[in-house]
Every structure is written in C-alpha cells, then in structure tokens.
N, C-alpha and C positions, 0 to 999 in steps of 0.2 A: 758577357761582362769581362771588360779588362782587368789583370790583373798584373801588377809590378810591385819590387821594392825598390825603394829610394835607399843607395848608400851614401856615404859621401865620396867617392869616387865611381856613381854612376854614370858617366860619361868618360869612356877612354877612345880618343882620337883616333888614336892608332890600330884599335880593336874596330870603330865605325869604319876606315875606310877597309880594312882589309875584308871586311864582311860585305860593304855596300859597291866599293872598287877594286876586287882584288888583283886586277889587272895592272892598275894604276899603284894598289900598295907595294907589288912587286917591282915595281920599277924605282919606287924612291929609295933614296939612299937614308941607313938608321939617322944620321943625324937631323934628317929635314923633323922626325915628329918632336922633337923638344920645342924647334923652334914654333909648328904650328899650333903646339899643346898650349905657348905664349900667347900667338897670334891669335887665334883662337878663344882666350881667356878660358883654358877647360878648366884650373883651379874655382877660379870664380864663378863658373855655369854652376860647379858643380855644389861648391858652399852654399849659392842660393835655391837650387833644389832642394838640397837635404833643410837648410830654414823653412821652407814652405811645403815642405812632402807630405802635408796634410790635405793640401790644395789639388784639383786635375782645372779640365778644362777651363771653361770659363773665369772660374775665380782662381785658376792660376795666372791667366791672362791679367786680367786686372792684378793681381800682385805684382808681377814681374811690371808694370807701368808705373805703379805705386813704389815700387822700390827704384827705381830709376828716376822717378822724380817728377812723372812727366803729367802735363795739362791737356788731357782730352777732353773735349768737348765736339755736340752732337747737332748741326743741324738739318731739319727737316722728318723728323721721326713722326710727324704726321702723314707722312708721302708712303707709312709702309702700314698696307691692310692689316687689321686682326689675325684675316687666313689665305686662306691660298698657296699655291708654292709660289715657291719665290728665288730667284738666285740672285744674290747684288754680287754687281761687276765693277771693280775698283783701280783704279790706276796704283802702281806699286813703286812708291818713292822711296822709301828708305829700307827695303829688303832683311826688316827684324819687326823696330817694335811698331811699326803699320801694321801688319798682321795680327800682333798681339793688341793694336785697339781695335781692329777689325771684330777681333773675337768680342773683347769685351763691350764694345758698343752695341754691334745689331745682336750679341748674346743678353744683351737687357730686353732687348724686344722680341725676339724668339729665342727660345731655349735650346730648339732642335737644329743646332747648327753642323753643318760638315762644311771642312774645308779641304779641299784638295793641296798636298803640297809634293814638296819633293822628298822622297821617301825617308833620306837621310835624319830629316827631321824628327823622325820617329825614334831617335835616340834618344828624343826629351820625351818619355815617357808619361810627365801628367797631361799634355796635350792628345796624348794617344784617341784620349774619349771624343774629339772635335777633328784628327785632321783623318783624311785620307790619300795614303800613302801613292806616288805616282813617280816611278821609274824613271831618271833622264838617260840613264847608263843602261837599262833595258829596254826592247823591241817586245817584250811578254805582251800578249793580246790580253791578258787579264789588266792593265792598266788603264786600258777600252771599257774592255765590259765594265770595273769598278764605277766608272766613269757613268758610263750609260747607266748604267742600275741606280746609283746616287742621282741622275736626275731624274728616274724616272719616280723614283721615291717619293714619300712628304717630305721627308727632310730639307732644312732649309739650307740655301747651299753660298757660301763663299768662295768668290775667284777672284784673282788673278791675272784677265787674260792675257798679260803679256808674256807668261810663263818667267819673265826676268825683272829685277827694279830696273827703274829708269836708269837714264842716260843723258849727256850731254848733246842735244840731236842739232840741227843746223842752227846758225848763228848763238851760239851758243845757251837754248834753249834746254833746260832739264824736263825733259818728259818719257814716257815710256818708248819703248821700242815697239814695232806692228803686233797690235793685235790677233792673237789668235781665232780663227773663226769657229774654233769645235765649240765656244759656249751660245752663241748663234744657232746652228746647224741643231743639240741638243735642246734650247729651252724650247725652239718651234717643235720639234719632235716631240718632249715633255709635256709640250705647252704651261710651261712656266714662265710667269711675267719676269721680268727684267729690273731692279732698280739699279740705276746708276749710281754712283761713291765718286765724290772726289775725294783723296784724300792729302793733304798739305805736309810738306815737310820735304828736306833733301840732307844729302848727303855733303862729306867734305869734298875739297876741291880734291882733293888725293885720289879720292874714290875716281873721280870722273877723270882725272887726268892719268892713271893706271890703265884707266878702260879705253881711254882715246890711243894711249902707247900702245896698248897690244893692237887694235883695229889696224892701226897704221902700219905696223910692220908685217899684217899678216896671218896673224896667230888665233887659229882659230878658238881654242878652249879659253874659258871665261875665268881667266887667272884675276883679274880682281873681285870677284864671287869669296875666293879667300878671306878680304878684308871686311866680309859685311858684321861678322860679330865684334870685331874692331869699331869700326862703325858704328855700332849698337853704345855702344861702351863711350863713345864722343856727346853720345846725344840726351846726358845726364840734363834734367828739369826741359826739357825739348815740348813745345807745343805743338800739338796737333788736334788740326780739326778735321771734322768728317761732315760732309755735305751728301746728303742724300737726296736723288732726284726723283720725279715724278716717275711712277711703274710705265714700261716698255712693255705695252703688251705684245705677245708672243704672235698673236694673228697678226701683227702690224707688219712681222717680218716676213714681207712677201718676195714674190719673184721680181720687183719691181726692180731688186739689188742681188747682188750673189751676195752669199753667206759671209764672204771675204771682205765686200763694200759695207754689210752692214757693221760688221764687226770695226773696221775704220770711222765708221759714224757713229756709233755710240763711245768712239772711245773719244773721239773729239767734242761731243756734246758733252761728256762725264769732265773733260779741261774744263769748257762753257759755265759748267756750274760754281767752278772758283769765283767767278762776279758777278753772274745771277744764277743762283740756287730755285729760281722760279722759271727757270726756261723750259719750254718745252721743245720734245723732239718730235717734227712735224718733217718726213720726209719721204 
C-alpha cells in the first residue's frame, strides 16, 4: 500500500533532479532552477495537488483533465473483452495530458491499470498507485525485470511504445518516432493480446520546431522534453479522442516478422485507425 503526503510545495524541481540526475544537477548552474521552477509551472503543479490530495490514480487523472478543461471522448470500448490480459499500445502526441486520458479512459473499463513511465514522474505522488517507474538515466536491470514481471502479471497494462511523444517526421507529418519492439517481444512471451489506441491531439509549433533545431545541429539530449508541462498549460478546453482497435492477438505475432517489423506495423495500423476505427490488422 502506497503511502504519501500532499503539501503544498510537494514538488521541488530542484530536489527531483538532484535525486533522479545528480550528475546533471551538478553541472547546472544556481540560476537555471528559478527559471525551470517557471518553465515547468512547479507553483501551479503544486497548488493543484494540494486542491485534489484527496484524489490518487484514476480519479486524479480525470481531475487533472477536468480542471484543464478538456473533452475526452472514447471510441470503440466494445473492442475490449470483460477479461483477459491486455496491454493497449498508444501512439504518444502530446506528452502530458494523453496519458492522463489514457489513465482515465481504459481506467473506466478496467480498474487494474499499470502504466510504465519515466521514473521522474513519480514526483506526482497521487499517480504513484497506476504508474511504474522506468529508469532513462539508468542501465539498473531491475527496470527489465519490472518490466517483465508487470507483463507477466493480470494487471492491465498501458504503453507508450515509442518511449517519447511525437514529432514532426518527413514532410512535415506530426507522428511518433520508431517504435519500440520490447512490447512485442513481452505480450507474445506473456501472451497478452494487444489493443491498439489512437490517440488525437498535437502540440505547438514551438514544441516541434525546438525539436527540429536540436536534430539539426546535432545535439543529442531531448532539450525540448523541458517544454512538455509548458505544453500541458497551452492545451486549456483541448479535445481529445481515443480510438481503440480490434485486440492483436499475441499468437498472431509470429516469425512471419521480427519483433522490430511488428512493432512498425502495429504502429502504423494504430495512425490507420484515425479514419477507420473498424480496420483490421491482417498481416
């Protein structure tokens, strides 16, 4: 059983990274955390914590969507059985409150959700009951094992696989960056079916044109990752729909493709579903 308190300055920037990057905290210089404390909105993360510190998982989710303003709506919740495991695999547009309908959508139709994220996140303490924490800045083999153990489990499981939100990809198309293939490789091993998620929604141009500058000179660390609670904070009364597809059964994913091809194809079928939510994947 998790246990926390909620103050109102539960979240200190400068305390998360020196904990989670302490290599990195060492190198910045004192005046960058005022600015990121801004950047960041840590006053206002933290105000709306303490308003809802009644709330954890799911129905924090939904709060935080409720207070931001925003129109979620659900189609295809027929496509997901009673039982089973399950893990829905979702294309990741907006790198905030996607997630947070993530939770509250497929958390009305199963209760037992985990979702893997980046560990950092674990600063938001009411979510603590729904994510599970995954190291970008560690090589720990415990991030594996979490990993494996969560799908071997009932629990119903939320991802990600592109481990980053989308991007600006050729012709100037907003979609994810390649799929990961360890959710592949894990549901045939689990034998956990598959549901596909489209989920709708993007970012400012800012966001993508940050991301295009660093690509282009070079620079390998995801400096516009910074801006995604900025971000968050743009996307006041913001719609979002979620499309769920037909279950990918897990014997389906044979030798026929490496783990790596399927992984490509379901992420392209999961776009497909934005103009037919009744496609199937036959491949």
């Amino acid at each position: 059983m998790l246990s926390f308190t909620i103050s109102e300055r539960t979240i200190n920037i400068e305390e998360v990274i020196k904990e989670k990057a302490p290599e990195l905290y060492r190198k910045l210089p004192g005046f960058v955390f005022p600015l990121m404390r801004k950047l960041l909105h840590e006053k206002e993360v933290n105000s709306f914590l303490y308003k809802e510190r009644d709330k954890t998982g799911i129905d924090f989710a939904t709060a935080i969507l409720e207070d931001f303003g925003c129109h979620v709506s659900l189609k295809g919740a027929e496509n997901v059985p009673a039982k089973g495991k399950l893990i829905f695999c979702a294309n990741h547009p907006l790198g905030g409150l996607d997630g947070m309908a993530f939770i509250s959508q497929i958390g009305k139709l199963r209760k037992d959700i985990v979702f893997p994220v980046n560990d950092m996140l674990l600063a938001l303490p009411p979510l603590q009951p729904v994510f599970l924490p995954v190291s970008k800045l560690s090589k720990n083999t415990s991030n594996r094992r979490g990993l494996e153990e969560a799908f071997h489990g009932d629990s119903t499981l939320l991802y990600f696989p592109a481990g980053l939100c989308s991007r600006k990809q050729k012709r100037g198309v907003i979609a994810d960056p390649e799929w990961k293939k360890t959710f592949v490789t894990q549901a045939r091993n689990s034998e956990r079916d598959i549901i596909p998620v489209f989920i709708s929604g993007k970012n400012s141009n800012t966001f993508y044109n940050v991301a295009k500058f660093r690509t282009r000179i070079g620079l390998k660390a995801n400096i516009e990752q910074a801006l995604l609670v900025n971000e968050m904070f743009k996307l006041r009364d913001q719609k979002i729909c979620l499309t769920l597809g037909k279950p990918i059964r897990s014997q389906a994913l044979d030798k026929s493709h490496t783990d790596k091809e399927w992984a490509a194809l379901i992420r392209e079928h999961v776009y497909r579903l934005e103009k037919d939510p009744a496609a199937e994947f036959n491949y």
